[in-house]
Every structure is written in structure tokens, then in C-alpha cells.
C-alpha positions as CSV (number, residue, x, y, z in Angstrom):
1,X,114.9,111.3,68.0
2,X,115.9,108.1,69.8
3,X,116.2,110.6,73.3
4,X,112.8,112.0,72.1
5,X,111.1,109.0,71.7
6,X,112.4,107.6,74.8
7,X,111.4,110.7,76.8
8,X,107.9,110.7,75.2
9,X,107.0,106.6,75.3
10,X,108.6,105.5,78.1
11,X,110.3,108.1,80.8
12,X,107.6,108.7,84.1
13,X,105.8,105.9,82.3
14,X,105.8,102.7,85.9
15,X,106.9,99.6,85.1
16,X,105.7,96.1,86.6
17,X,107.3,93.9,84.2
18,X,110.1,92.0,85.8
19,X,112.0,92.0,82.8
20,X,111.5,95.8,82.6
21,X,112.6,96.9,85.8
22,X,116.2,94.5,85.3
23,X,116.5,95.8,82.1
24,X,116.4,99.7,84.0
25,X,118.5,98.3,86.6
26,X,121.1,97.3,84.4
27,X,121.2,100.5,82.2
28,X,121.0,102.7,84.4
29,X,124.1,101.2,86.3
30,X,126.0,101.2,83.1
31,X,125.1,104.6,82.5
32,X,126.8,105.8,85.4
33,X,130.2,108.0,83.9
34,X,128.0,108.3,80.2
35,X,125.3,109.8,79.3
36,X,121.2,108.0,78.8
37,X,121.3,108.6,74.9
38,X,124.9,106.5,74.3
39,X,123.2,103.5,76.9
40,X,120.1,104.0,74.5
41,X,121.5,103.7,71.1
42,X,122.9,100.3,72.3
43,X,120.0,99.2,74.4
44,X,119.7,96.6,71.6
45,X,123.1,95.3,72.4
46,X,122.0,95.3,76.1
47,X,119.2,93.5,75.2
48,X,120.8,90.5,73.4
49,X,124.2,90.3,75.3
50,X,121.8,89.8,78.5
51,X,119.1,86.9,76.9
52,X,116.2,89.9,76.7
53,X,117.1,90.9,80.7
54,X,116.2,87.5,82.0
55,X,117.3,87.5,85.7
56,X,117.2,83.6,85.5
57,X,119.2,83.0,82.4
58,X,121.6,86.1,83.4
59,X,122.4,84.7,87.3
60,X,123.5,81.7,85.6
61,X,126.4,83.0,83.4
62,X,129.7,81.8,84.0
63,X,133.1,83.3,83.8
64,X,133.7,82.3,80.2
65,X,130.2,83.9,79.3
66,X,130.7,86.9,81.5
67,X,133.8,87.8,79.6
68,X,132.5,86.5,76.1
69,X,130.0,89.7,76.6
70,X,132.0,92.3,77.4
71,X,134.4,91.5,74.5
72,X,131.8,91.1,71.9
73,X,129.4,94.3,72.9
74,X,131.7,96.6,74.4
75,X,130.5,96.5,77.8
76,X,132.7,97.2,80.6
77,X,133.6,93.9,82.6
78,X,132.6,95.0,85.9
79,X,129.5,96.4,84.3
80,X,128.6,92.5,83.2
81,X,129.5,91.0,86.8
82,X,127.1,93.8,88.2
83,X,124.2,92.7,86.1
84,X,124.9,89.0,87.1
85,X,125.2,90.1,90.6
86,X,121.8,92.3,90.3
87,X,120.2,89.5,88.8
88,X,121.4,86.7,91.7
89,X,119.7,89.3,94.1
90,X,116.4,89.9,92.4
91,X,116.0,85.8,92.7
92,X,116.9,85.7,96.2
């Protein structure tokens, strides 16, 4: 259901939210090596461990909060640092 949905509300569907397009940045990169319905189930996760995909509030984490994340939703470290990265290069 959760692939379904995704697939029927949302895939094809452009984008010209700011927010949007980070957040599809950002799963899409940690997709790479899973597969789109694992990144979905914790898009939630995604969501809050990056402040809603704010590329202002995410360029701005430091190390501490960079590792805090990647400990307390599972996401890979370097998976973090890329979205901080990403996020540093959308505001340039």
C-alpha cells in the first residue's frame, strides 16, 4: 500500500516546492544500495532527523548533530554529511 500510494499520489507528479525537491534529493541518495519502499516506510524519520528538509536549518548542523542523527534514526553517517553537503549547495 505505502509503494502504491506513493506511485499513485506522488511519482511523475513535478515538484516546485524547495523543501520537496531536498527532501527527493536526499532520499533518493540514501536509496542508493536499498530499495524506494525501505527509504519510504522511514520517510517520517527522514523528515524529522532533517528539521522537515530545511536546507537552511540542515547546512547548519554541526559534527555533534550530524552524528546525533545517524545514531538515533539509523541513517548511515556519510548519508547525513551528504544531505548537509546537498543542502550547503542548494544555498549557494
Amino acid at each position: 500500500p505505502l509503494y502504491i500510494t506513493y506511485h499513485d499520489e506522488e511519482w511523475g507528479v513535478p515538484l516546485h516546492d524547495d523543501k520537496l525537491l531536498f527532501e527527493m534529493l536526499v532520499l533518493s541518495a540514501a536509496q542508493v544500495g536499498s530499495d524506494w519502499t525501505s527509504i519510504l516506510k522511514k520517510r517520517q524519520d527522514f523528515r524529522d532527523a532533517f528539521s522537515g528538509f530545511d536546507p537552511e536549518v540542515v547546512a547548519n548542523l554541526n559534527e555533534r548533530k550530524i552524528t546525533s542523527i545517524s545514531t538515533e534514526y539509523g541513517i548511515e553517517l556519510s548519508r547525513v554529511r551528504g544531505a548537509v553537503d546537498n543542502s550547503n549547495r542548494i544555498l549557494e
